[in-house]
C-alpha positions in Angstrom: 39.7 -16.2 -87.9 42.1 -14.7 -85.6 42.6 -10.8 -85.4 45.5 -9.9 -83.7 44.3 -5.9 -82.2 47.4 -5.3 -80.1 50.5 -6.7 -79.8 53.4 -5.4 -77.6 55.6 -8.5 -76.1 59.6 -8.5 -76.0 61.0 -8.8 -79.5 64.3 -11.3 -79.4 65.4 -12.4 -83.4 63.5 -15.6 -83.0 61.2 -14.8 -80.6 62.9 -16.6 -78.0 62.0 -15.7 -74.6 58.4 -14.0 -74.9 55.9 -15.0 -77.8 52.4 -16.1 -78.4 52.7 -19.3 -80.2 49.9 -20.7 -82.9 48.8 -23.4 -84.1 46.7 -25.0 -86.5 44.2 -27.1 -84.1 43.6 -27.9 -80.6 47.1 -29.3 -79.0 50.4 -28.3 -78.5 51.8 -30.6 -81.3 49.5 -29.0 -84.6 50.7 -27.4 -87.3 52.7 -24.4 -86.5 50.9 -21.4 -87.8 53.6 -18.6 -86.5 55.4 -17.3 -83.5 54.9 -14.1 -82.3 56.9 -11.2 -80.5 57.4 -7.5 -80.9 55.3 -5.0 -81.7 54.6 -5.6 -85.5 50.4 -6.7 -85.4 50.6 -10.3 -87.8 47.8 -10.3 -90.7 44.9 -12.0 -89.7 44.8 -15.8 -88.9 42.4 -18.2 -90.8 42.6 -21.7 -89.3 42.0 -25.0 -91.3 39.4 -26.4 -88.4 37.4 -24.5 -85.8 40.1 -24.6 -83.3 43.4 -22.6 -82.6 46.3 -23.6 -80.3 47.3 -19.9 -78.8 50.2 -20.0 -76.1 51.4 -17.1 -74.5 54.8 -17.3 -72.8 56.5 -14.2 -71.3 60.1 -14.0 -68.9 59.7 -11.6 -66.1 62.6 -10.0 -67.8 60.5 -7.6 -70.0 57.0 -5.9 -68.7 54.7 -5.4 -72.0 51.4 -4.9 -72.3 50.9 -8.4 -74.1 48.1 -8.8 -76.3 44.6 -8.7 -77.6 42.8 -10.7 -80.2 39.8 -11.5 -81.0 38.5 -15.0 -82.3 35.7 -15.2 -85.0 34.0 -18.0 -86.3 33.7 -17.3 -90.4 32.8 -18.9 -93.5 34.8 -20.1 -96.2 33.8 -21.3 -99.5 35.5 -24.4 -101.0 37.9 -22.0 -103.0 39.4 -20.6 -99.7 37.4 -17.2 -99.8 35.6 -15.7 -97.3 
């Protein structure tokens, strides 16, 4: 599971220029999970495997303070509940 704690990265409509990207597994070309910008914190992030994609890409347009999350390894039950 992925908690996002703080979030503060140029907001564009569809998050264009500065976002942190993830997806659902270990490369670039896994399932998108969401694209990231702004300030707006996303509800946490439950992955299908044990991996997370997580790019970060920022212009030198916009100075923000970026982000913090924190990765945690949890257990679901075959229904999908923690």
């Amino acid at each position: 599971m992925l908690n996002f704690t703080s979030l503060d990265v140029y907001r564009s409509r569809l998050c264009w220029y500065d976002y942190i990207e993830v997806r659902d597994g270990h490369w670039k070309k896994a399932p998108l999970i969401g694209r990231y910008c702004g300030e707006k914190i996303p509800e946490p992030i439950i992955s299908s495997d044990s991996r997370l994609w997580i790019e970060f890409r920022s212009s030198s347009n916009y100075v923000g303070k970026g982000f913090h999350a924190v990765y945690e390894a949890v257990s679901v039950d075959v229904s999908g509940s923690m």
